[in-house]
C-alpha positions as CSV (number, residue, x, y, z in Angstrom):
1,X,2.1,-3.6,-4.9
2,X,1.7,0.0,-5.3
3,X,2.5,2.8,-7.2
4,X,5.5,4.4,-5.6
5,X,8.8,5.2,-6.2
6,X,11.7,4.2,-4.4
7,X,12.2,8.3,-3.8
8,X,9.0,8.5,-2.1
9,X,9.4,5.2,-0.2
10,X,12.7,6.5,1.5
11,X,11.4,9.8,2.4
12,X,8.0,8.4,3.4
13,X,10.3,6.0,6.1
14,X,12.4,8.6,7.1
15,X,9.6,10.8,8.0
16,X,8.6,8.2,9.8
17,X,11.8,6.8,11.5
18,X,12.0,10.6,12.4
19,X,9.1,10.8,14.9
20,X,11.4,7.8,16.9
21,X,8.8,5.2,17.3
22,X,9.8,2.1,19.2
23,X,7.3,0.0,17.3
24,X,6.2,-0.3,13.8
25,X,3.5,-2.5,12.3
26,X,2.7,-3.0,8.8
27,X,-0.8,-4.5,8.2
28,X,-0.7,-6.1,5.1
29,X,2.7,-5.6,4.4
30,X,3.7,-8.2,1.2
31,X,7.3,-8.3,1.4
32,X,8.3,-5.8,4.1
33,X,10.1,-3.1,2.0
34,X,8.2,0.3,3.2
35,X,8.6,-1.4,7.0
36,X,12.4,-2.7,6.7
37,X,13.1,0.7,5.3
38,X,11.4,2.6,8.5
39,X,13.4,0.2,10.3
40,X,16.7,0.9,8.6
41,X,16.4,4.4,9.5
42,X,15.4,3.9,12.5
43,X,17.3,2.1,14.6
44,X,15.7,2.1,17.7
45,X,12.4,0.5,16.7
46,X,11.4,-3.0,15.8
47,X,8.6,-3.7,13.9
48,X,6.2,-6.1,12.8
49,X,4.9,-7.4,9.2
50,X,1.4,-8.7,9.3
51,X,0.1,-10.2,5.7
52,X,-2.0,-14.0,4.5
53,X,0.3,-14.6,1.6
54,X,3.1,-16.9,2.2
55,X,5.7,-16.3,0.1
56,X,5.7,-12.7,0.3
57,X,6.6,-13.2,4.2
58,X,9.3,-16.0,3.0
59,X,10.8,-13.1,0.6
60,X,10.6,-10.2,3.6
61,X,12.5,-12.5,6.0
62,X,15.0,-12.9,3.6
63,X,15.4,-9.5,2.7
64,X,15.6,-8.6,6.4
65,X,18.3,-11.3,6.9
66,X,20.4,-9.8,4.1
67,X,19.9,-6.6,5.2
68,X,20.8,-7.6,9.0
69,X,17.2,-6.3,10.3
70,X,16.1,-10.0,11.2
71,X,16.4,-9.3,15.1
72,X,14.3,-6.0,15.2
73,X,11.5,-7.1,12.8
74,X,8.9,-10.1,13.1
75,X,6.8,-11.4,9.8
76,X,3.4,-13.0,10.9
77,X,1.4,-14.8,8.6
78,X,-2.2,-14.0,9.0
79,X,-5.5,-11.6,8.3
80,X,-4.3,-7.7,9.2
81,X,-7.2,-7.3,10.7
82,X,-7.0,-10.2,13.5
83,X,-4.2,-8.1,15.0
84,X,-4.9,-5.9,17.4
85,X,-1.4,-5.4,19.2
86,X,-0.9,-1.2,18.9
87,X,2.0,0.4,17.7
88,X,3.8,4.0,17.7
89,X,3.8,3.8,13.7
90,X,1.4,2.1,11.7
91,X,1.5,1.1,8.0
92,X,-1.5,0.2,5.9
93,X,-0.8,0.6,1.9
94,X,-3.1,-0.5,-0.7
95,X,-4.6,-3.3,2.3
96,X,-7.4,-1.2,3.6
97,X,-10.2,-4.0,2.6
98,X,-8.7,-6.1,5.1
99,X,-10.6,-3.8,7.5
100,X,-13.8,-3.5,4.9
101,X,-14.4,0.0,3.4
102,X,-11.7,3.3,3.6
103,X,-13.5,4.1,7.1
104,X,-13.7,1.1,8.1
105,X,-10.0,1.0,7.9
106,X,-9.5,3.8,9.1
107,X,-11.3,3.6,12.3
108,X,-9.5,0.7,13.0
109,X,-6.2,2.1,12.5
110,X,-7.2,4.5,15.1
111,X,-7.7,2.2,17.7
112,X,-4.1,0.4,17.0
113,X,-1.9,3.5,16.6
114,X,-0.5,4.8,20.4
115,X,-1.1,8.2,21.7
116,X,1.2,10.7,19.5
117,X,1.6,7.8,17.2
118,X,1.4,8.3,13.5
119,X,-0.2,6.0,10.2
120,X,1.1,6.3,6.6
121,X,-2.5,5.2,5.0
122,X,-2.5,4.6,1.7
123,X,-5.3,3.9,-0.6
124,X,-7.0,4.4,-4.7
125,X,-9.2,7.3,-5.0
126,X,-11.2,8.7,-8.4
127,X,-8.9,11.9,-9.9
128,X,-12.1,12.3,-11.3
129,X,-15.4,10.8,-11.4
130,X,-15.4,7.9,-13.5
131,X,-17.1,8.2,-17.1
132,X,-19.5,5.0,-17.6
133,X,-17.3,3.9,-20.4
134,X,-13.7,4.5,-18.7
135,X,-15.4,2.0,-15.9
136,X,-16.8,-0.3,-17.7
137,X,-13.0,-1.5,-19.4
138,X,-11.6,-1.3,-15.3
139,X,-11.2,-4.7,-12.9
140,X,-14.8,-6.8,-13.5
141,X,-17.4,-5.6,-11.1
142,X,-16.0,-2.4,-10.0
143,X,-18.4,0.5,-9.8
144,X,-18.5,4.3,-9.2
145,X,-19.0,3.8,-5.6
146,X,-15.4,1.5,-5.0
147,X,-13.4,4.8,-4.8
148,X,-13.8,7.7,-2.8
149,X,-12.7,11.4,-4.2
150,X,-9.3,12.5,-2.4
151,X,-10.9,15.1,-0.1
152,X,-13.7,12.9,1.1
153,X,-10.9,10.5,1.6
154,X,-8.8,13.2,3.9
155,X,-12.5,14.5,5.2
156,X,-12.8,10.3,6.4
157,X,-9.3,10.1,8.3
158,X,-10.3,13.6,10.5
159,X,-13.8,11.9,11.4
160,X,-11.9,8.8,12.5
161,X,-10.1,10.9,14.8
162,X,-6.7,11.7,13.1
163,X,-5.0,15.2,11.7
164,X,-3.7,14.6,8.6
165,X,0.3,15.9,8.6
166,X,1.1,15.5,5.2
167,X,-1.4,14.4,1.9
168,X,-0.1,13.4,-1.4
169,X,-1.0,11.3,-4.4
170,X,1.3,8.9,-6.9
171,X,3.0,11.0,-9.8
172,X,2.0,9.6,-13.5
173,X,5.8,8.0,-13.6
174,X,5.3,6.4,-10.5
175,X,1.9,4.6,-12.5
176,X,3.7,4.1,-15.2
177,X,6.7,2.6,-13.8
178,X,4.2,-0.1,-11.1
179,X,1.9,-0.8,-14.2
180,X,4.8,-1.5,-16.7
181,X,6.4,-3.2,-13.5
182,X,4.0,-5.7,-13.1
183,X,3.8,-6.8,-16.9
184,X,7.6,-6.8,-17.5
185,X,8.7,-10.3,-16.8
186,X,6.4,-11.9,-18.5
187,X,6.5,-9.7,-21.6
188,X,9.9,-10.7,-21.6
189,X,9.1,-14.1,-21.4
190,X,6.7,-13.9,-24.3
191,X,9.6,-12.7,-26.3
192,X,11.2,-15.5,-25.7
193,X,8.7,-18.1,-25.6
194,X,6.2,-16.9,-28.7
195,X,5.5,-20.7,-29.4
196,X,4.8,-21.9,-25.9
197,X,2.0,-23.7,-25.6
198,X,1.0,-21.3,-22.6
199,X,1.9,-18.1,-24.9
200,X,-1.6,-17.4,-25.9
201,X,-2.7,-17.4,-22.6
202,X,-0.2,-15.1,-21.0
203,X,-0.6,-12.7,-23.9
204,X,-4.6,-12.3,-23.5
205,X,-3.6,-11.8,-19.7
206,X,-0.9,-9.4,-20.3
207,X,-3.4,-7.6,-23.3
208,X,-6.5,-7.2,-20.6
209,X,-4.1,-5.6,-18.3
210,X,-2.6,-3.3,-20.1
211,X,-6.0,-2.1,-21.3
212,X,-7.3,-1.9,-18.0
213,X,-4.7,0.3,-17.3
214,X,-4.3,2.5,-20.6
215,X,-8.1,2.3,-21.8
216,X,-9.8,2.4,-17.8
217,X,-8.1,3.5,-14.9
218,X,-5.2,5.7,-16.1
219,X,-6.2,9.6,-14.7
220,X,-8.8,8.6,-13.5
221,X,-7.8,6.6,-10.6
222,X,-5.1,8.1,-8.1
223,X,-3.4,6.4,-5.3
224,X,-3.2,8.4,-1.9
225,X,-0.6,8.4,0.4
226,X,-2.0,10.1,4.1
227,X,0.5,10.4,6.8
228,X,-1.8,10.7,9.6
229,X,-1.2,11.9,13.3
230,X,-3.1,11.7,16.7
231,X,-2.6,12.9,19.2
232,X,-0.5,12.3,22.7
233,X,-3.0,12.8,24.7
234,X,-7.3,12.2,25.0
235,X,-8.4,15.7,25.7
């Protein structure tokens, strides 16, 4: 549930798999695909997938099955931020509220990530500062103050104690493709269905979210993805 290509995900693990960690966690890891990629290309680690939502972890322990990961990778169903077992890799897209605010979940990342470890942190930040009427037709509630700007973002990771190894944000296609994505099946549905008695319904739905998207958020919010180091040893 994130903006980001199946290009980036696969260098993003390999990077990753590269540093040779024996463990990997994911906290808040939906259906396992960024960690069961780590673990495909690395195949001395095993790794753990922490998320609340059911049938997400039903779907990664299928997917690990078919992809014969299912003895190197655990799925556990519970709050991300309950677990404190620390890891040489951890994961944490798009799941930092788990923790409460960006710092907040980076701090705590920091205490679960071993000595020379690294974090892929991942999280929405403001391309620019919102204008009051770009906000106001974005997600009910949300305020100038949800997002932070992408160097105060970077500025947060070093104050929590990590050295940030690479930085980069989610291309437009890579927006386009997650946000067209998540409307696609039922679009198609509506195609079929126009008469449904539920078609009204999943049309409004399907209308607001596209205008979220094209009328509020789009360039203006980005999506950050910090691979973050520490290092192997306290001074």
């Amino acid at each position: 549930m994130a903006p980001l290509s199946a290009q980036r995900a696969d260098r993003l693990a390999g990077d990753l798999a590269a540093r040779h960690p024996a463990s990997v966690t994911d906290l808040g890891c939906g259906w396992g695909e960024l960690l069961l990629r780590i673990l495909a290309a690395g195949p001395g680690a095993r790794g753990t997938g922490i998320d609340t939502h059911g049938p997400d972890l039903a779907r990664a322990r299928r997917n690990a099955t078919d992809r014969e990961l299912s003895d190197r990778v655990a799925f556990v169903e519970g709050p991300a931020a309950e677990y404190t077992e620390s890891a040489d890799v951890l994961v944490n897209v798009g799941s930092y509220q788990a923790f409460g605010t960006v710092a907040d979940g980076l701090r705590a990342l920091r205490q679960r990530v071993n000595p020379g470890g690294a974090v892929l942190f991942a999280a929405e930040f403001w391309e620019v500062p919102p204008p009051p009427d770009r906000l106001a037709r974005m997600w009910p509630g949300i305020t100038a103050d949800d997002c932070l700007d992408l160097p105060t973002m970077v500025d947060e990771a070093v104050a929590a104690g990590f050295r940030p190894l690479r930085v980069e944000s989610a291309s437009r296609s890579e927006w386009e493709e997650f946000e067209s994505g998540l409307a696609a099946e039922r679009e198609e549905w509506l195609l079929a269905h126009p008469d449904h008695a539920e078609a009204d319904r999943v049309r409004a739905e399907l209308d607001t979210q596209r205008g979220i998207w094209l009328r509020g958020h789009r360039d203006v919010m980005g999506f950050a993805y910090l691979t973050l180091g520490v290092p192997a040893r306290t001074r």
